[in-house]
C-alpha positions as CSV (number, residue, x, y, z in Angstrom):
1,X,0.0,0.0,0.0
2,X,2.6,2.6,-1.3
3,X,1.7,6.1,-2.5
4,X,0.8,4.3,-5.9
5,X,-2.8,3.2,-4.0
6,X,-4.0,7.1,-4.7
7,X,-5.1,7.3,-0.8
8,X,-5.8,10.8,-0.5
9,X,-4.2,12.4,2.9
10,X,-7.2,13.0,5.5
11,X,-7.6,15.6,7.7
12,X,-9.9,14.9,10.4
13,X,-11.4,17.4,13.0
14,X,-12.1,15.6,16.7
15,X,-10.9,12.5,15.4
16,X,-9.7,12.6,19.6
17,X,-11.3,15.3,21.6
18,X,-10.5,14.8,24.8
19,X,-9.4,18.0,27.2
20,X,-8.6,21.2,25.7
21,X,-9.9,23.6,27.9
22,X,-12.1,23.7,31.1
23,X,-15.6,25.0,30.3
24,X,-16.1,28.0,32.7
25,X,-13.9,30.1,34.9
26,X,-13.3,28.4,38.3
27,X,-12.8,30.4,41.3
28,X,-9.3,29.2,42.8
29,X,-9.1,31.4,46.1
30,X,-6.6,30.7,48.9
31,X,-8.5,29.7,52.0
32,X,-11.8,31.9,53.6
33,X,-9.8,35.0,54.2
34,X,-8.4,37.2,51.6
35,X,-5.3,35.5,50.2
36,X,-2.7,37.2,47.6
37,X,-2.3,33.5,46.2
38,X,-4.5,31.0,44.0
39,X,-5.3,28.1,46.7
40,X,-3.0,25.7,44.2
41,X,-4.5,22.1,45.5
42,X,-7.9,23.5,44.8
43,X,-6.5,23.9,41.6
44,X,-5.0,20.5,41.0
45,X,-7.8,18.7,41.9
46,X,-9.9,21.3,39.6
47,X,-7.4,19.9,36.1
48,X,-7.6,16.6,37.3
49,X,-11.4,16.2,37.7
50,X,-11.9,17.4,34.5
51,X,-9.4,15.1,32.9
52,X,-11.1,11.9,34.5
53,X,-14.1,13.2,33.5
54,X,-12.9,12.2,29.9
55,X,-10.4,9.2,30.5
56,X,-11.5,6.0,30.9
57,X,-12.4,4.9,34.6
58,X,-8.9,4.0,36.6
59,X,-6.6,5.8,34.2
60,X,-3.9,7.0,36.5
61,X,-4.3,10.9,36.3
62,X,-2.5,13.3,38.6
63,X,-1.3,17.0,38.7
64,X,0.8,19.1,40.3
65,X,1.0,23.3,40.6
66,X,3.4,25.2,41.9
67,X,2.1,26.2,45.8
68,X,2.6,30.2,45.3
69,X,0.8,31.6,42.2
70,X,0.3,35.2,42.9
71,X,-3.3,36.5,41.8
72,X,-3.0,39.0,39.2
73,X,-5.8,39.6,36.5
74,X,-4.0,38.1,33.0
75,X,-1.4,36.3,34.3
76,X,-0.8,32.9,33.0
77,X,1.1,30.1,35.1
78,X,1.6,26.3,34.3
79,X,0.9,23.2,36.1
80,X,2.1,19.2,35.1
81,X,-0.1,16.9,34.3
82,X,0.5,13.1,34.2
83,X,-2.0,10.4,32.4
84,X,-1.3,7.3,32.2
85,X,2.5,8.1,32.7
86,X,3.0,10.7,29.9
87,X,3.1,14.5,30.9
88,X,1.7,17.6,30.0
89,X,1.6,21.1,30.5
90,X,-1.6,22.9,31.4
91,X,-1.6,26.7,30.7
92,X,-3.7,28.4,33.4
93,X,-4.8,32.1,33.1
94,X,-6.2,34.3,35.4
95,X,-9.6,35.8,34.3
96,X,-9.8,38.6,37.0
97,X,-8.1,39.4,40.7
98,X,-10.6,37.3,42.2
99,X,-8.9,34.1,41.0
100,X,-11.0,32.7,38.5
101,X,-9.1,30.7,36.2
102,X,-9.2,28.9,32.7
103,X,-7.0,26.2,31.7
104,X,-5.9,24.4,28.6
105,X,-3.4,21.5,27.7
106,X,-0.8,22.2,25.9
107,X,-0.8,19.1,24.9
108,X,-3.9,16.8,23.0
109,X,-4.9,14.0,24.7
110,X,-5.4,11.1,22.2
111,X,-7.4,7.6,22.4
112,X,-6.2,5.6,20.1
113,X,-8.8,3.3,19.4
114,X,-10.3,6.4,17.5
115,X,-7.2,7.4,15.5
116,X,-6.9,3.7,14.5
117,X,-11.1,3.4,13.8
118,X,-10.8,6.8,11.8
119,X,-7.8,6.0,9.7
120,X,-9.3,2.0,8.6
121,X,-12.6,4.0,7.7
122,X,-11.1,6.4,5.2
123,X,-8.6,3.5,4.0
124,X,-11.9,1.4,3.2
125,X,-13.7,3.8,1.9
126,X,-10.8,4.9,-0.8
127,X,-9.4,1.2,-0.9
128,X,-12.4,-1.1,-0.8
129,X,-11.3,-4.3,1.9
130,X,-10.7,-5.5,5.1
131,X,-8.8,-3.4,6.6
132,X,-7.2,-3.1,10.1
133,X,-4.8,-0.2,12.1
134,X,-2.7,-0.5,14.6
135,X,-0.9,2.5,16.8
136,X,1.5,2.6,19.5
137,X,3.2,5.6,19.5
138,X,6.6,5.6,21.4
139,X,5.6,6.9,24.9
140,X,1.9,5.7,24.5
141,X,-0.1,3.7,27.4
142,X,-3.3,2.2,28.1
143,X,-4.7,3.1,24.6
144,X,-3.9,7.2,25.3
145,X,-0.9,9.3,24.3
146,X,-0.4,12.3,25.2
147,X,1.2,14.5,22.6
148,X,2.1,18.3,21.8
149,X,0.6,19.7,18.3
150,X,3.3,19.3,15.6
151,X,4.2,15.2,16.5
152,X,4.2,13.0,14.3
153,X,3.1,9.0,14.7
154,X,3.0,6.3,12.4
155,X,0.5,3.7,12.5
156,X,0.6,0.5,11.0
157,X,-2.3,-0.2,8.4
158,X,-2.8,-4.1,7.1
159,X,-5.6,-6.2,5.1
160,X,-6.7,-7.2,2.1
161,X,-7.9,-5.4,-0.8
162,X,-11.8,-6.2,-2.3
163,X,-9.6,-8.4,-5.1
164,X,-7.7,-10.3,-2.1
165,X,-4.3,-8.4,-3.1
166,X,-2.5,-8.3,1.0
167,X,-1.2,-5.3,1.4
168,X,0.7,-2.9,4.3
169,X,1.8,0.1,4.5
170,X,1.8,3.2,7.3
171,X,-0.4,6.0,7.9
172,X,1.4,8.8,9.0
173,X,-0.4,10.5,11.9
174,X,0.3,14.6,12.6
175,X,-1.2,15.9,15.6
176,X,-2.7,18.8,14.4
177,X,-3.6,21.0,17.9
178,X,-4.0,20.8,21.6
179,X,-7.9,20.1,20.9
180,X,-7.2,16.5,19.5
181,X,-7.6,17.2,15.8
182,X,-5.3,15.1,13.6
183,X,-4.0,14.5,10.1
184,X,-3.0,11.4,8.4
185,X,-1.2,10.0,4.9
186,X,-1.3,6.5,4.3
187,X,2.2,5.8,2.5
């Protein structure tokens, strides 16, 4: 399956959504009394609920920001995040001096089961078959990788054509942003 096939490459939008941004601001206060600093557990635990909230159940999830963010309308600090082993940076912004916050990976957070699902779709539908994809990225775990826009991936795509021809080949996977949107060639 060589660039000979006529596979055209795919863009895909959401192929993997998973956290991009938290929906809302969050108000992230120190304590009960007024506080010159963003109460930073309250904030971890904000990140990492939403990131469960999109994981699969028992995916090791954890983050960790630093303990003296000073509130200041606009400013912009970063946290770690860890799933399933592979880390992350999460870009948190202050909306006002009351510490509500917003935060976004800088990083997509893929399942793989889609990309692979996604990619033997549009193989099928230009190369009529049984066709299957495999992916494990360098890093990956548990069916997720976690990867910064601009990566590259290949994934290994195998079957047999409608005329019973077995062919192979890869499908080059570009992680196109932080939202999960990606874009693949099958070579």
């Amino acid at each position: 399956m060589g660039t000979e096939t006529g596979i055209e490459p795919h863009r895909r939008r959401n192929a993997l959504v998973v956290l991009a941004a938290s929906g809302g601001a969050l108000a992230i206060l120190a304590g009960c009394s007024v506080s010159s600093n963003l109460d930073s557990a309250k904030l971890q635990d904000q990140i990492t609920q939403e990131v469960q909230a999109v994981v699969p159940e028992g995916t090791e999830v954890s983050v960790s920001c630093p303990s003296d963010i000073a509130i200041s309308a606009g400013a912009t600090s970063e946290c770690t995040m860890n799933v399933a082993g592979q880390t992350a940076q999460v870009v948190v912004t202050q909306e006002d001096s009351e510490g509500n916050v917003v935060f976004e990976s800088a990083s997509a957070i893929l399942f793989l089961d889609q990309a692979q699902d996604e990619i033997t779709k549009e193989v099928t539908a230009q190369i009529p078959g049984n066709w299957t994809t495999t992916c494990a990225p360098p890093g990956s775990s548990s069916g997720i990788y976690v990867a910064p826009p601009g990566t590259t991936f290949d994934c290994v795509v195998s079957g047999t054509t409608a005329g019973g021809e077995q062919q192979e080949g890869t499908a080059v996977v570009t992680v196109d942003d932080n939202k999960g949107n990606i874009s693949f060639s099958v070579q």
